[in-house]
C-alpha positions in Angstrom: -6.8 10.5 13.2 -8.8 7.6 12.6 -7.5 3.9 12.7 -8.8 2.7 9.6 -7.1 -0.7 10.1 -7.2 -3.4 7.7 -9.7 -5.4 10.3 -11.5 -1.9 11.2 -15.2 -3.4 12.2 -14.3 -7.1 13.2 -13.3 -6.1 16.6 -14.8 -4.2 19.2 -12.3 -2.8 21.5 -9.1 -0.9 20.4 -5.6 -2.9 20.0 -3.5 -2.8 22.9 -0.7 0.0 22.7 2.1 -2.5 23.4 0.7 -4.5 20.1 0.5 -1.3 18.1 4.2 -0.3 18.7 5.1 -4.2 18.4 3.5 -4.9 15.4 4.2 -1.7 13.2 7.5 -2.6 11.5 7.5 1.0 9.2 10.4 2.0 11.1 12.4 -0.9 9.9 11.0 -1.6 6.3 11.1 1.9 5.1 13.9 1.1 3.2 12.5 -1.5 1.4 9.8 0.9 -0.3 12.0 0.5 -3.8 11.4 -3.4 -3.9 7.9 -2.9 -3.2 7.2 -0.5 -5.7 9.1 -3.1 -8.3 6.9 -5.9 -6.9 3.9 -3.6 -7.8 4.6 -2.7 -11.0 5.8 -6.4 -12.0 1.8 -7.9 -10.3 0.4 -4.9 -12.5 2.1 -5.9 -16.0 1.4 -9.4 -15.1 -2.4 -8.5 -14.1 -2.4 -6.3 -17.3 -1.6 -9.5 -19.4 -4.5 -12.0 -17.8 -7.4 -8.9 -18.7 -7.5 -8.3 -14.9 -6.9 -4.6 -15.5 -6.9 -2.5 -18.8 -4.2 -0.5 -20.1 -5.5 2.2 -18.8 -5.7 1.1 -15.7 -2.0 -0.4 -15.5 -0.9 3.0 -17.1 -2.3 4.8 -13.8 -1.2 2.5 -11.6 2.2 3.0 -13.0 2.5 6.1 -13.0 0.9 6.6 -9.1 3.7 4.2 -8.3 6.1 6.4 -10.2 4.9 9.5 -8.1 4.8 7.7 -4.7 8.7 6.0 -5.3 9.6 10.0 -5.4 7.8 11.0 -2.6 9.3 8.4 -0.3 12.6 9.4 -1.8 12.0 12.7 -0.4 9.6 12.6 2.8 10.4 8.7 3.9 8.4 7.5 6.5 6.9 10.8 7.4 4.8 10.8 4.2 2.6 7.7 6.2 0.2 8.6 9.1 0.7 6.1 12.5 -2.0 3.5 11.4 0.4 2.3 8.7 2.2 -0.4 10.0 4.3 -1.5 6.9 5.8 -0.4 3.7 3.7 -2.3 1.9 0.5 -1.5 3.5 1.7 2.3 3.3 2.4 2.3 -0.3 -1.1 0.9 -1.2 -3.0 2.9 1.0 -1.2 5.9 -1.2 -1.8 4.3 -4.0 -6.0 4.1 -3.2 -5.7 7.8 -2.7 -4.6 8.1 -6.2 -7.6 6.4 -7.8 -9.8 3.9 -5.7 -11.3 1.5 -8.6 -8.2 0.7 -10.1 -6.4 0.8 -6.9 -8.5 -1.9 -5.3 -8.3 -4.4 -8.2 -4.5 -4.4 -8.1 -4.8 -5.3 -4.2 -7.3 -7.8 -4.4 -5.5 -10.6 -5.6 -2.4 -10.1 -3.2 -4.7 -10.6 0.1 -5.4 -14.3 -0.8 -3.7 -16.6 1.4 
């Protein structure tokens, strides 16, 4: 399975094992895949009311939320492959699977630092 890293293409040489198993806290955070999913949903509204994303989008990134808060209730961790390293990470790369555009506006803002 590939990588696909958030940095994939800014480094030549694959990440040390040891850092991989150090740095990938799924294991741990799993459980705190309900207080993402609110955190998404409350950036989304908010989003919604600047004009960052139409109604239309916030209703599908609702709703993929929705879908992906029952699937972790039933699969947990096993529903993410081994490049995710966090719950938060894990639940937006779901999320782009659900619909990309949308997806990728609602991220944006949340990588600023």
């Amino acid at each position: 399975m590939a990588q696909n890293k958030p940095w994939d293409g800014r480094f030549t040489e694959k990440n040390d094992p040891v850092f991989e198993k150090m740095n990938r806290s799924l294991d741990f955070d799993i459980r705190l895949y309900k207080e993402d999913i609110l955190l998404n949903k409350v950036y989304s509204k908010e989003l919604n009311r600047l004009g960052l994303i139409s109604d239309k989008e916030l209703k599908v990134i609702l709703e993929g939320l929705k879908q992906l808060e029952k699937d972790i209730d039933v699969k947990g961790k096993e529903l993410f492959g081994q490049e995710i390293e966090d719950i938060h990470m894990g639940i937006e790369k779901l999320l782009y699977q659900k619909n990309w555009r949308c997806c990728k506006k609602h991220s944006c803002g949340k990588k600023q630092k």
